[in-house]
C-alpha positions in Angstrom: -150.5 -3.1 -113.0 -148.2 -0.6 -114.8 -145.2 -2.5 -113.1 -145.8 -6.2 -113.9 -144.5 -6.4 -117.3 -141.3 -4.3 -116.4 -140.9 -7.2 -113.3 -141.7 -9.8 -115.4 -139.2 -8.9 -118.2 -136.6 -8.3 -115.5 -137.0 -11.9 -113.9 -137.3 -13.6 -117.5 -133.7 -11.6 -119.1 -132.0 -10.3 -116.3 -132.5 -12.5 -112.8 -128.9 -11.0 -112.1 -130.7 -8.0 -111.2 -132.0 -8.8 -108.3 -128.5 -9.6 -106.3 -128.0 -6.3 -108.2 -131.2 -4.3 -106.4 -130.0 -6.1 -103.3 -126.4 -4.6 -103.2 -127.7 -1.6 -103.7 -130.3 -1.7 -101.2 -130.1 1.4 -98.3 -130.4 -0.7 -94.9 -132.6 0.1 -92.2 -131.7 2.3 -89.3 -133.6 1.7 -86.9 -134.2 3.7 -83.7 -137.6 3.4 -82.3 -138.3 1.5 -79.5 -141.0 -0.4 -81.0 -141.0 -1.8 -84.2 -144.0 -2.3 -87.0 -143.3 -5.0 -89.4 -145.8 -6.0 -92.3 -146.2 -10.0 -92.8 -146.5 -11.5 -95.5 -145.0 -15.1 -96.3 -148.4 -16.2 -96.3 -148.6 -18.1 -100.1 -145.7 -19.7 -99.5 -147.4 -22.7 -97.6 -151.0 -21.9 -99.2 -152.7 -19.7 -96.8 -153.9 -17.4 -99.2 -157.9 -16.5 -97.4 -158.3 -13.7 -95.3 -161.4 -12.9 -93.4 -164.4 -14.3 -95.8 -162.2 -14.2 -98.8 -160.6 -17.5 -99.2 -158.6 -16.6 -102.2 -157.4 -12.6 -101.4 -153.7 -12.9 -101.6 -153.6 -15.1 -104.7 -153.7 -11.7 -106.6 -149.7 -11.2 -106.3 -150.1 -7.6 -107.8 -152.5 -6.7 -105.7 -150.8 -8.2 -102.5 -147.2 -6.4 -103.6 -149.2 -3.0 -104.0 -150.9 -3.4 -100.7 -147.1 -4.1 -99.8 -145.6 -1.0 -101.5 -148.6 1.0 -99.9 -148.0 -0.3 -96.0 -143.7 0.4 -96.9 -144.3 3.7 -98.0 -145.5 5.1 -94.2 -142.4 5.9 -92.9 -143.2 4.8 -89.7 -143.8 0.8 -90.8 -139.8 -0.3 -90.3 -140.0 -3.5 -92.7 -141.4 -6.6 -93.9 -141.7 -10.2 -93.4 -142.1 -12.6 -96.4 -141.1 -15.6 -99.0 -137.8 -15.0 -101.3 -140.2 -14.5 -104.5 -142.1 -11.5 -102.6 -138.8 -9.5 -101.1 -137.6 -9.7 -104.8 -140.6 -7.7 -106.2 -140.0 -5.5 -103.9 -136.6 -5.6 -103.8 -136.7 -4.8 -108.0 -139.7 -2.2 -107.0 -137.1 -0.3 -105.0 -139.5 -0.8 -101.9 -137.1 -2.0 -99.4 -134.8 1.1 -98.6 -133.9 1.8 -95.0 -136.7 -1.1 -94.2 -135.8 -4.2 -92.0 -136.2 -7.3 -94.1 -137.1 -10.8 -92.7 -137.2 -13.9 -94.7 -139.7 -16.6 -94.5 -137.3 -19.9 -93.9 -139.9 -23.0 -93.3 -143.0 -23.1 -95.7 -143.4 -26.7 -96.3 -146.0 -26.7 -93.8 -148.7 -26.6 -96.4 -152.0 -25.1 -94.7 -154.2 -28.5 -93.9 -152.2 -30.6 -95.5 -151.7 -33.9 -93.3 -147.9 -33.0 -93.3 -148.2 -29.8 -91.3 -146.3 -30.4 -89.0 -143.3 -31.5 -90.4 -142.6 -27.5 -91.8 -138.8 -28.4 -93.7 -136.9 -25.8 -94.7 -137.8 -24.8 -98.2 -137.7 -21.1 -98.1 -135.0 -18.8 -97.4 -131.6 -20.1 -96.1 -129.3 -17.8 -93.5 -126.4 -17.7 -96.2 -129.0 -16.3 -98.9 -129.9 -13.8 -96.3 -126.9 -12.6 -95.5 -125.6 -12.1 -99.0 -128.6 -9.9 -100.0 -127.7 -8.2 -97.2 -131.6 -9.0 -95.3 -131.6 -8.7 -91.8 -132.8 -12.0 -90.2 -134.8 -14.8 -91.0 -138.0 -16.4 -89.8 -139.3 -19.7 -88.9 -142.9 -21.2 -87.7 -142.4 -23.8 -85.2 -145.1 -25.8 -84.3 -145.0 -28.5 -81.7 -147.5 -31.4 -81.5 -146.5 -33.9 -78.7 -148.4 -36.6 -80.6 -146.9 -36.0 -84.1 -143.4 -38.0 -84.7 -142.3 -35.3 -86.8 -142.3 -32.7 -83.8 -138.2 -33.6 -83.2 -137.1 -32.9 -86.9 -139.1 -29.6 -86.7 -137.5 -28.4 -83.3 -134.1 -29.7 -84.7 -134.6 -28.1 -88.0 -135.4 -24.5 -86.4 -132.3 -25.1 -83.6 -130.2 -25.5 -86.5 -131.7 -22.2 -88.2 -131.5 -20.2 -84.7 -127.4 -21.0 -84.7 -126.9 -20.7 -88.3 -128.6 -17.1 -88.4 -126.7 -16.4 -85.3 -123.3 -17.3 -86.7 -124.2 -14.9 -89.2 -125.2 -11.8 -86.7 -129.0 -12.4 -88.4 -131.9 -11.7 -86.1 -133.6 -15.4 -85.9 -137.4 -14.5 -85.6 -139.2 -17.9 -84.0 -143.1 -18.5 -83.8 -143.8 -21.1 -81.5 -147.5 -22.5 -81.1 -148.5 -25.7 -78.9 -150.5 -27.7 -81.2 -152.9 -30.8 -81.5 -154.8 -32.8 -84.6 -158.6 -32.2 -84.7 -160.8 -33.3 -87.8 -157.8 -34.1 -89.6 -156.3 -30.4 -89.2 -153.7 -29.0 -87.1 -154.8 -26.7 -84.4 -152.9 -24.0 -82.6 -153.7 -24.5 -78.8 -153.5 -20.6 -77.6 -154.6 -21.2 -74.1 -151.8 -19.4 -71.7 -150.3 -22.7 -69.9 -149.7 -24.3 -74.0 -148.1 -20.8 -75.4 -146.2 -20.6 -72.0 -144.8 -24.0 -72.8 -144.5 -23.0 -76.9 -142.2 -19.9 -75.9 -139.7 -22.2 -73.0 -139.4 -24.5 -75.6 -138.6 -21.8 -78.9 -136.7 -19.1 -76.2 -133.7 -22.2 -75.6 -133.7 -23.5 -79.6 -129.7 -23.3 -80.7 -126.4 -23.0 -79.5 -127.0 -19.2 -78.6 -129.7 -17.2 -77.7 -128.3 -14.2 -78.6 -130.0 -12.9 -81.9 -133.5 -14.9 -81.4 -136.8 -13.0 -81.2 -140.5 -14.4 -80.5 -143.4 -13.8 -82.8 -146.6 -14.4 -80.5 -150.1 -14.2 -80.3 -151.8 -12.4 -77.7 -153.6 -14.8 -75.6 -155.3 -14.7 -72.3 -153.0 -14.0 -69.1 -150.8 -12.0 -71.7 -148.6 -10.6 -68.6 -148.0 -14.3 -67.6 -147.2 -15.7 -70.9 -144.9 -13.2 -71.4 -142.8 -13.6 -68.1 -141.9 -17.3 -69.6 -139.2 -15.9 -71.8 -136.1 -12.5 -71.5 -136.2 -12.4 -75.1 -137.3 -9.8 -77.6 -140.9 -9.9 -78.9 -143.5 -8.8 -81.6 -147.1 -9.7 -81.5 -148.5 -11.0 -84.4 -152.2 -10.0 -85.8 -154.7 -12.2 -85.4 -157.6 -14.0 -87.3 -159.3 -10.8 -90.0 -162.6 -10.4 -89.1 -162.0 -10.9 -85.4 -163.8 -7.9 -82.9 -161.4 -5.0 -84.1 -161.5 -3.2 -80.8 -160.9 -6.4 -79.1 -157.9 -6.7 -81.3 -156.7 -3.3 -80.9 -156.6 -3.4 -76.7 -155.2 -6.9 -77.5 -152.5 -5.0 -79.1 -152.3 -2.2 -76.7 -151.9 -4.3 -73.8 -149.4 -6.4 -75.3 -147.2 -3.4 -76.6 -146.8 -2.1 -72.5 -145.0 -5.4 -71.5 -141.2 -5.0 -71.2 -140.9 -8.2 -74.0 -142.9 -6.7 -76.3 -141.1 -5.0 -78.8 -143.7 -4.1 -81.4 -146.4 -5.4 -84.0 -145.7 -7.5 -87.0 -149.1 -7.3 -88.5 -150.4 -9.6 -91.6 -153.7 -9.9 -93.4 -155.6 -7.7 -90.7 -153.2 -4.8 -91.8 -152.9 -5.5 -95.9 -156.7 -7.2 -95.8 -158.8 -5.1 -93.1 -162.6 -5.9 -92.8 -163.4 -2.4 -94.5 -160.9 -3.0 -97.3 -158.5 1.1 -96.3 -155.2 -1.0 -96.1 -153.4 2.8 -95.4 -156.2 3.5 -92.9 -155.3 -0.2 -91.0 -151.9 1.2 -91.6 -152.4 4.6 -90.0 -154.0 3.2 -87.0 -151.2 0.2 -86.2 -148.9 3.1 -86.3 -150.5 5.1 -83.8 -150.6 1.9 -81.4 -146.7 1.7 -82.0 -145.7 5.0 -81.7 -148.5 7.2 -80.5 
């Protein structure tokens, strides 16, 4: 916890320093062919459990030292997360030569009976490209029976051009979803993602700078045909069968979509608590 009051100070006297860290940020240069990304915009709409812990990333030193752990392998390219967690980091010095992807749409509060309707509230493409970030990301959920299904795909078509008019990768996670016991549920059977990618792959006025954040699902090779664009497959529930998860992975990584993992709780949170050891082995899958 050496760090906190030094951050804390920092944000409290000096909140210019963070456009300051920004500027002087080394971006990434990136030449793999497959890309590891750590996720972790989580908090931001009140997700915070992971596996049988309900409250593991309300800790926010511990979740930006898991952070700083994951960044430090050389082979993890960047990071994913809310504007308060890339400016830790960003004052930590952890984000040299990494990727950085802000979260955009958090007002999706996790069971709230407003899910759906995810508004803008995080990061904004102008923000992103002044700090010098590298793209932005948006969770798009469509539930045929919710009205506020249109302003969400409207919300994220007008993200997807505005990142693009900026030259910002626009990184869209689609799900099919429905209302069960008052929740929203993601429908991951392979005819609903099929659908949830069509829809996300023609949001906006170009195409051009838009990548797909997916789960792997059944009939991965057929889900993935739906769409030419870039991909990255996202983790999974913690807890779930780790080998399953891992051939998941494997399977999905030999698709020509599939460029690479970005990984959340299972990789910061693994079952057996070695965050560098969950590291060491999503590296591996990535670049073996």
């Amino acid at each position: 916890m050496s760090w906190l009051p030094d951050i804390v100070e920092t944000r409290a006297r000096h909140p210019e320093a963070i456009a300051a860290a920004a500027a002087r940020r080394v971006p990434a240069d990136l030449a793999d062919d497959h890309l590891l990304i750590v996720a972790a915009d989580h908090p931001a709409r009140a997700a915070l459990g992971s596996g049988e812990l309900a409250m593991a990333m309300a800790d926010r030193v511990d979740l930006i030292d898991r952070l700083r752990l994951a960044l430090a392998n050389p082979r993890v390219h960047g990071v994913l997360a809310g504007p308060d967690v890339l400016e830790d980091l960003l004052l930590l010095g952890a984000l040299d030569r990494k990727l950085v992807l802000g979260s955009m749409n958090r007002a999706g509060i996790a069971g709230a009976a407003f899910e759906i309707d995810d508004r803008f509230t995080g990061c904004a493409p102008e923000t992103l490209r002044q700090m010098g970030f590298d793209g932005g990301k948006m969770l798009l959920r469509i539930d045929p029976s919710d009205p506020a299904t249109p302003r969400a795909l409207e919300s994220c078509a007008g993200a997807v051009s505005a990142l693009a008019d900026r030259r910002l990768m626009a990184m869209v996670e689609p799900f099919w979803c429905y209302r069960e016991g008052g929740c929203t549920r993601n429908d991951l059977s392979p005819k609903a993602m099929i659908k949830a990618i069509s829809v996300a792959s023609a949001l906006g006025t170009t195409s051009a700078y838009t990548w797909l954040k997916v789960p792997v699902v059944e009939e991965m090779e057929r889900v993935m045909a739906a769409s030419t664009l870039p991909a990255l497959v996202l983790g999974g529930e913690t807890g779930s069968d780790r080998e399953r998860l891992l051939s998941g992975w494997k399977r999905a990584l030999a698709l020509p979509t599939v460029r690479g993992l970005i990984l959340g709780r299972n990789l910061l949170y693994p079952p057996d608590g070695d965050t560098a050891g969950a590291v060491d082995t999503a590296v591996e899958l990535v670049a073996p």
